[in-house]
C-alpha positions as CSV (number, residue, x, y, z in Angstrom):
1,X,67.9,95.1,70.7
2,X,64.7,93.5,72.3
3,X,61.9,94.9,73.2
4,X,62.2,96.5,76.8
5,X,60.8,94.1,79.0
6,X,58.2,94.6,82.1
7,X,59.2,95.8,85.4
8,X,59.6,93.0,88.1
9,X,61.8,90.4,89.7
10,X,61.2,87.3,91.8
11,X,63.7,87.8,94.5
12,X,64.6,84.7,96.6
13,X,65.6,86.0,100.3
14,X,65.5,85.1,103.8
15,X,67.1,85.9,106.9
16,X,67.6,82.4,107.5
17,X,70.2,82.1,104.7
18,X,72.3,83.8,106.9
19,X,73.1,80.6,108.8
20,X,75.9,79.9,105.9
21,X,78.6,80.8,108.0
22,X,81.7,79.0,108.4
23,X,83.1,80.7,111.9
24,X,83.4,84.2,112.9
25,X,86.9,84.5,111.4
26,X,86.5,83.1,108.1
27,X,86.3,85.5,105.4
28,X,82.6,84.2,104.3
29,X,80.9,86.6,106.2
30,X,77.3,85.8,105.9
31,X,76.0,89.4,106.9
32,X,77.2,90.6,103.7
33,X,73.2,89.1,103.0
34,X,71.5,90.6,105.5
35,X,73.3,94.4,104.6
36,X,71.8,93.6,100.7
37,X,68.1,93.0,101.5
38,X,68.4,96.1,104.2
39,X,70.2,98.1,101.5
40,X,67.4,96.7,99.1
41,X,64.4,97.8,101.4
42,X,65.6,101.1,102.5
43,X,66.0,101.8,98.5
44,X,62.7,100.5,97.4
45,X,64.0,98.5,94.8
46,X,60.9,96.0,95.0
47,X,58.6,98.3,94.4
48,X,56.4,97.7,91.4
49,X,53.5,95.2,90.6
50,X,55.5,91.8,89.8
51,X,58.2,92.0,91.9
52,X,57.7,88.9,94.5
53,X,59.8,88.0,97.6
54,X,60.0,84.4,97.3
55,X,60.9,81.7,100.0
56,X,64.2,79.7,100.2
57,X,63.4,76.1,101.6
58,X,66.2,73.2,102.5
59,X,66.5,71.1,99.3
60,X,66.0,67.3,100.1
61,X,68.9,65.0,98.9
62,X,67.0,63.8,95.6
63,X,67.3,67.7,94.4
64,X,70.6,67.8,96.0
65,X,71.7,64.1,94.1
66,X,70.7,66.0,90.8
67,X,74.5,68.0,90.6
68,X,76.3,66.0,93.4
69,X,77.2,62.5,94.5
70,X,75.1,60.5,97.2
71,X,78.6,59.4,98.7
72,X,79.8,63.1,98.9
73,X,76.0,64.3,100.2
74,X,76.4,61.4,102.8
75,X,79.8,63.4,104.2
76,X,78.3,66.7,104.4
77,X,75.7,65.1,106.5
78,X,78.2,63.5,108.3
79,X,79.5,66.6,109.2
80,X,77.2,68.3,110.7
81,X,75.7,68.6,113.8
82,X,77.8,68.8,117.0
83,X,80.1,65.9,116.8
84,X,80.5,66.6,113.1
85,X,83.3,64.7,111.0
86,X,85.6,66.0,108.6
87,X,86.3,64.4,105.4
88,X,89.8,65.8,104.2
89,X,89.6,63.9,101.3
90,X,85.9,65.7,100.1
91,X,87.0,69.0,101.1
92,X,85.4,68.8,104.2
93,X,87.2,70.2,107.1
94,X,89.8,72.3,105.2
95,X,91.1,76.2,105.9
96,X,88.4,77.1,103.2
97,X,85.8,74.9,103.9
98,X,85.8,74.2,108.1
99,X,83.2,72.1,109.3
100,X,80.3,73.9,111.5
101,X,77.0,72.2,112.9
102,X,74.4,73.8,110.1
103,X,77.1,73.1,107.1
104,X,74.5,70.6,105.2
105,X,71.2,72.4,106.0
106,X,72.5,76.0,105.6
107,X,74.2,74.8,102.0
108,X,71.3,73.2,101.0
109,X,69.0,76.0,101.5
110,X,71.2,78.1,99.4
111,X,70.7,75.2,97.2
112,X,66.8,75.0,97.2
113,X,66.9,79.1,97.1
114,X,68.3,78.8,93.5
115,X,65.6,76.2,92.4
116,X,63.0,78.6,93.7
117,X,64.6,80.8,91.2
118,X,64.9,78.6,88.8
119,X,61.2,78.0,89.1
120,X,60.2,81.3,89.1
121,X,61.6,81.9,85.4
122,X,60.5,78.7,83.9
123,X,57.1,79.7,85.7
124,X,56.8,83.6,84.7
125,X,58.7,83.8,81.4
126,X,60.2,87.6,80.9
127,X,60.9,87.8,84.6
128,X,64.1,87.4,86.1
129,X,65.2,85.8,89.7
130,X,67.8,86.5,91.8
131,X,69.7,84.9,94.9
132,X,72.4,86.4,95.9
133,X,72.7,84.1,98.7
134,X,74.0,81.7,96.0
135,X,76.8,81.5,93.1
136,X,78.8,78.8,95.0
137,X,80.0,77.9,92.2
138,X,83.6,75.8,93.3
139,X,81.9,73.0,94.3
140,X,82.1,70.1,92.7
141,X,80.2,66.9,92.0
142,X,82.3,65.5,94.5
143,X,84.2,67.6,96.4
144,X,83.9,70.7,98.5
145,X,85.9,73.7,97.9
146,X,87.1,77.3,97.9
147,X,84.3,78.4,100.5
148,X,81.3,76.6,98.7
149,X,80.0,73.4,99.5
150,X,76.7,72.4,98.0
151,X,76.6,74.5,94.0
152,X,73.6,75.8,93.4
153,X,74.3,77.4,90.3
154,X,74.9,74.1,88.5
155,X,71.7,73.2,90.4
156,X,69.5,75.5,88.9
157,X,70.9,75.4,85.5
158,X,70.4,71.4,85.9
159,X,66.8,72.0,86.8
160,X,66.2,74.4,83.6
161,X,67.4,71.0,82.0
162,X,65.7,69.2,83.3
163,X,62.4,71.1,82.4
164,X,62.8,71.0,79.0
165,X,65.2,73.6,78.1
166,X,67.3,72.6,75.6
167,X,70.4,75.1,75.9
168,X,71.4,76.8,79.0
169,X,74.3,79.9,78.9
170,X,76.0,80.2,82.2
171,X,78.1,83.5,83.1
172,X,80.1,83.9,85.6
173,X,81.9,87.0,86.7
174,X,83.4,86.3,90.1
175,X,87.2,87.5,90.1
176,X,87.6,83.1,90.4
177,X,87.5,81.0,87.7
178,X,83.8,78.8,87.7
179,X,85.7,75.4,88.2
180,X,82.8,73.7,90.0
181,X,80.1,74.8,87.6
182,X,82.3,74.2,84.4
183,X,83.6,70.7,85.8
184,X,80.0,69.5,86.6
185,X,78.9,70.5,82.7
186,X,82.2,69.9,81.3
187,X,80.7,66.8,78.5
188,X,77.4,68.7,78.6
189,X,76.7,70.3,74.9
190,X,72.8,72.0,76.3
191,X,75.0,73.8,78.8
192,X,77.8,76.5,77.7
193,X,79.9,77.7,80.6
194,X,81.8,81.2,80.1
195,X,84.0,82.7,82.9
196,X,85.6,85.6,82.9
197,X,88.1,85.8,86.0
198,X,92.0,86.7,87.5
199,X,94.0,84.2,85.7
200,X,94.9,81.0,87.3
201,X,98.5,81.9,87.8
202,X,97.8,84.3,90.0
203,X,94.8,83.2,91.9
204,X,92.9,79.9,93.3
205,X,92.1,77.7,92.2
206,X,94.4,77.8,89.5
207,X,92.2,76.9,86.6
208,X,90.6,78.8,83.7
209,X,92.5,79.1,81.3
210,X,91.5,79.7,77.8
211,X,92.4,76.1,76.4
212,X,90.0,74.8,78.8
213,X,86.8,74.2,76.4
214,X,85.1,71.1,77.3
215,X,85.0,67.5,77.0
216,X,85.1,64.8,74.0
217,X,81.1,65.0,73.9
218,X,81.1,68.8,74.5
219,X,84.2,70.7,73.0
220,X,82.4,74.0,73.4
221,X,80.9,73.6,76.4
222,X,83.3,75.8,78.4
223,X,84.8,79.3,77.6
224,X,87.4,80.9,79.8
225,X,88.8,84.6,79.6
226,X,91.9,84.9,82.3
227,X,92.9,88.2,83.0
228,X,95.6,89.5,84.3
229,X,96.2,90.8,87.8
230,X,95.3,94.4,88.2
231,X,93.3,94.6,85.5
232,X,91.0,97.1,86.0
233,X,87.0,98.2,84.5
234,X,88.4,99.7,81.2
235,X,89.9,96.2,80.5
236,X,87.5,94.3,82.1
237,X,84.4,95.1,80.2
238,X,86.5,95.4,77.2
239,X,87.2,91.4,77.9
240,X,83.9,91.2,78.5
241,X,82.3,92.6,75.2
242,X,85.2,91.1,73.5
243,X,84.5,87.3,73.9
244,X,80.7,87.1,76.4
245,X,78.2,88.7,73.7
246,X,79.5,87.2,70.3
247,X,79.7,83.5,72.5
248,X,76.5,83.9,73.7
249,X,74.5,84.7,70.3
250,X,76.5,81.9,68.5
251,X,75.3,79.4,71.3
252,X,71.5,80.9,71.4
253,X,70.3,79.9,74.8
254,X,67.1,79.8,76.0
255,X,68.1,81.0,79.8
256,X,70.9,82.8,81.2
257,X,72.1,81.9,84.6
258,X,74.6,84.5,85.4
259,X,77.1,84.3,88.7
260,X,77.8,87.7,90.0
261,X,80.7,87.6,92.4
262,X,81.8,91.3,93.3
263,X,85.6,89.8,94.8
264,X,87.2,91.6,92.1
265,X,86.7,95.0,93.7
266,X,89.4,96.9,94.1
267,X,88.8,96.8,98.3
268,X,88.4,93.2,98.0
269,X,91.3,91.5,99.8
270,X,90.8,88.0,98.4
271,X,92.1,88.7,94.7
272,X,94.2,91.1,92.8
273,X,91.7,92.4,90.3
274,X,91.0,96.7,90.4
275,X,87.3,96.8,89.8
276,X,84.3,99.4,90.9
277,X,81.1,99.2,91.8
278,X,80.4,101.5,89.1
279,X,82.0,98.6,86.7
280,X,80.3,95.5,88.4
281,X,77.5,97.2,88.2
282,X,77.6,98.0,84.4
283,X,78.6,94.0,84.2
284,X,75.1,93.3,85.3
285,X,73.3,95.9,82.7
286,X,75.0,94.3,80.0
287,X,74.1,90.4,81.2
288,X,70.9,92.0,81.6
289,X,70.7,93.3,77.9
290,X,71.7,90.0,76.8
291,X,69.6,88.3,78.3
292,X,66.3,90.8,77.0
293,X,68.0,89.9,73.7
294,X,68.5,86.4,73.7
295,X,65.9,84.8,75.8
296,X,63.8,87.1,76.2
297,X,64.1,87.8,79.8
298,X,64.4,84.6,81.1
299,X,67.3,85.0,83.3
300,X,68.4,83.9,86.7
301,X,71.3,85.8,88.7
302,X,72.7,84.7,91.5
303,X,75.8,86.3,93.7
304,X,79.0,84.3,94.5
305,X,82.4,85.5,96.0
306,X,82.3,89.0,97.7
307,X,84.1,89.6,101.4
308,X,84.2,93.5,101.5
309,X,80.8,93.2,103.3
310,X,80.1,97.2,104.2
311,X,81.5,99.5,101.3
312,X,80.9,97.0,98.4
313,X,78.8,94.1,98.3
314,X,75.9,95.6,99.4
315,X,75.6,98.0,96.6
316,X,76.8,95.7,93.9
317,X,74.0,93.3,95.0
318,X,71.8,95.9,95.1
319,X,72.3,97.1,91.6
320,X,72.0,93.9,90.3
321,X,68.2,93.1,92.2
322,X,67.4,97.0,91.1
323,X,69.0,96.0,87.1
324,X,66.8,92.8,87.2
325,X,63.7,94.0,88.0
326,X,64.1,96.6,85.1
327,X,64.6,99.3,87.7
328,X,68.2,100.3,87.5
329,X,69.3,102.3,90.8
330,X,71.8,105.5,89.1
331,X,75.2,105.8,90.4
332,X,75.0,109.1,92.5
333,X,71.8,108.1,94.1
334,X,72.6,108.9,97.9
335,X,73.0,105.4,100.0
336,X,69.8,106.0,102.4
337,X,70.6,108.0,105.7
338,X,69.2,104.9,108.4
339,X,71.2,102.3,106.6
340,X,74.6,104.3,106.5
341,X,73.4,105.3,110.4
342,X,72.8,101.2,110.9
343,X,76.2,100.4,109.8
344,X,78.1,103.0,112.1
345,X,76.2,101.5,115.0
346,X,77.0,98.0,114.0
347,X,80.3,98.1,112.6
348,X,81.9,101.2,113.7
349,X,82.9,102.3,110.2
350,X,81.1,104.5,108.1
351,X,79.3,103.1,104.9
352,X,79.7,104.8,101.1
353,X,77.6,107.9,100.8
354,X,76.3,107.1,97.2
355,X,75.9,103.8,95.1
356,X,78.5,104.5,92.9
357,X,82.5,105.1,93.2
358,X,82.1,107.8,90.2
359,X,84.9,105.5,88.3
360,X,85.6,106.4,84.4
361,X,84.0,103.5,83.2
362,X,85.1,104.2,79.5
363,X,86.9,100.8,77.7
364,X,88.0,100.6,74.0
365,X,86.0,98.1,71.5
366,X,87.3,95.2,70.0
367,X,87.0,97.1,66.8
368,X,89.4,99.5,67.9
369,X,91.8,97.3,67.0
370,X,94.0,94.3,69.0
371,X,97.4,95.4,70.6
372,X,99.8,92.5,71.5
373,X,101.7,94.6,74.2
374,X,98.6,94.8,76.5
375,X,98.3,91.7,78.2
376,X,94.6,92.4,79.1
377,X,94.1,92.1,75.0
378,X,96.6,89.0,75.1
379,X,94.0,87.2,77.2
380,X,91.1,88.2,74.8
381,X,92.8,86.6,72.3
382,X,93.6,83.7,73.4
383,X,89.8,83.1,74.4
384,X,89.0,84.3,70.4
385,X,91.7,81.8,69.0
386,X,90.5,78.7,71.0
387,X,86.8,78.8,70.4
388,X,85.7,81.4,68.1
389,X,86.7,79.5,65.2
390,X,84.3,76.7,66.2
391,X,81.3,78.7,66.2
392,X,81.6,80.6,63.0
393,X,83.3,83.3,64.2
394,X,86.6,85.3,63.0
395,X,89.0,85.9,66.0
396,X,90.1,88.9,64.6
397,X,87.2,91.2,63.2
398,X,84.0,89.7,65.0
């Protein structure tokens, strides 16, 4: 293990990145945001000498042009505004994706709020970033989808690119497979793509799966772990220790650019997976370890997917602001008294009462051996077979 790094985070947040929102049914709630940074303030978590609250700002289309196509830029344009136009064939104007007026400049601040990030670490090496306004990562080069229209995760890992960095690990741990993300670096061997998700079979977008590992110029530029409905923490951060760390020191990045979608809670309505807070949380420590290991700090977290906006995504958010800027918030802590008042008054239900669930968050080791009747361990290996091989490593034992 590294050595522990300084205290501090550049956090990328303003209100204005609220404007995200698709309509007032639509499960992308954008208030799930504004709960985070009031959760964040009433906890304190910026406190400290280098932590910075830094701007978002609309990214131009030349930064946008870097991760998606002037034609399909042209169509999100297109529509917005008041008389905006649909373009079925982009994605545009679908159940997931409805048009609304602000659809380009609200995406494309989300957009520039990751480059800010991406900045920030290139600029103040050993110091994280976070936006968890971003990790909209099913968009495409070309194409709109599954709730995300412009991806700024591929963005800012194409700007760390783009800056020199020769190899780039992205993570992502939303309950969906990373399709956009993984497509856009698909031939790309700086970039290593690993995604650990509900399989395909059970959830959109149907992708994922653990022969999908990149393209003729890239063969290991994509590593997929597709778990099984219902899995829960004990299997989930087994998967995760199983395949993410030994993947990630083969490939020795230079900067981590982890998605943290919290959809696979188990009061999440949008996917089948069993998780806590307590294990999303533990999620981000561990990304957070590897990336004091491996890069030395230089790490970039954004959110993604998350739609139960009062009991979990606040906290889960929270923890991971609190894990970057080396100031870890413990499970039982009480959730502050004015924000659990604030949310009665706005919402009419009454908010957690700590920032953990109190979830046994025990999970067996690799080393504890592989058991072919537990299809969580089935999954694992199938990830080992395909690309451990290829990087040195044994399937079976490492």
């Amino acid at each position: 293990m590294s050595a522990a790094r300084p205290e501090g985070v550049n956090l990328v947040y303003s209100d204005a990145l609220t404007a995200y929102r698709f309509n007032e049914h639509h499960p992308m709630n954008s208030e799930r945001l504004a709960l985070t940074a009031r959760l964040v303030r009433e906890l304190d978590v910026l406190g400290g000498q280098r932590a910075h609250l830094l701007e978002p700002y609309v990214a131009p289309d030349t930064e946008l042009a870097t991760v998606h196509s002037a034609e399909y830029i042209a169509a999100v344009r297109r529509a917005s505004g008041p008389d905006g136009v649909p373009d079925i064939e982009r994605g545009l104007g679908t159940e997931d994706d409805p048009i609304f007026p602000a659809i380009h400049e609200s995406s494309a601040r989300i957009f520039g709020a990751s480059l800010v990030a991406a900045e920030a670490v290139l600029e103040d090496r050993g110091v994280p970033a976070v936006n968890f306004s971003g990790g909209l990562h099913h968009a495409q080069r070309e194409r709109a989808g599954g709730f995300c229209i412009y991806n700024d995760a591929a963005a800012a890992v194409q700007r760390l690119l783009d800056r020199g960095v020769a190899r780039v690990l992205y993570i992502d741990l939303d309950a969906h497979h990373g399709d956009g993300t993984q497509s856009i670096f698909w031939d790309d061997p700086r970039v290593m793509t690993v995604s650990l998700h509900e399989s395909g079979r059970t959830l959109f977008p149907g992708t994922g799966f653990a022969g999908e590992t990149g393209g003729p110029d890239a063969p290991l530029s994509a590593v997929n772990v597709a778990l099984p409905a219902g899995t829960r923490d004990n299997g989930w951060l087994r998967a995760f220790h199983a395949v993410v760390p030994h993947v990630a020191r083969a490939f020795e990045p230079e900067v981590i650019v982890s998605q943290h979608g919290c959809d696979g809670n188990e009061h999440d309505e949008q996917t089948n997976l069993r998780l806590s807070v307590d294990g999303q949380r533990q999620a981000a420590l561990d990304v957070s370890d590897l990336a004091d290991e491996l890069t030395e700090g230089r790490w970039i977290a954004t959110g993604g997917g998350g739609y139960d906006i009062v009991r979990t995504v606040p906290r889960v958010w929270t923890h991971l602001v609190a894990i970057a800027a080396g100031r870890p918030v413990p499970l039982r802590t009480p959730v502050p008294a004015p924000f659990r008042e604030w949310v009665r008054e706005r919402y009419g239900v009454d908010a957690p009462e700590a920032m953990g669930d109190d979830a046994d968050l025990w999970w067996r080791s690799w080393q504890i051996g592989y058991d072919p009747a537990d299809p969580v361990d089935r999954a694992i290996m199938a990830t080992r077979r395909e690309v451990f091989p290829a990087l040195g490593l044994d399937p079976w034992f490492d």
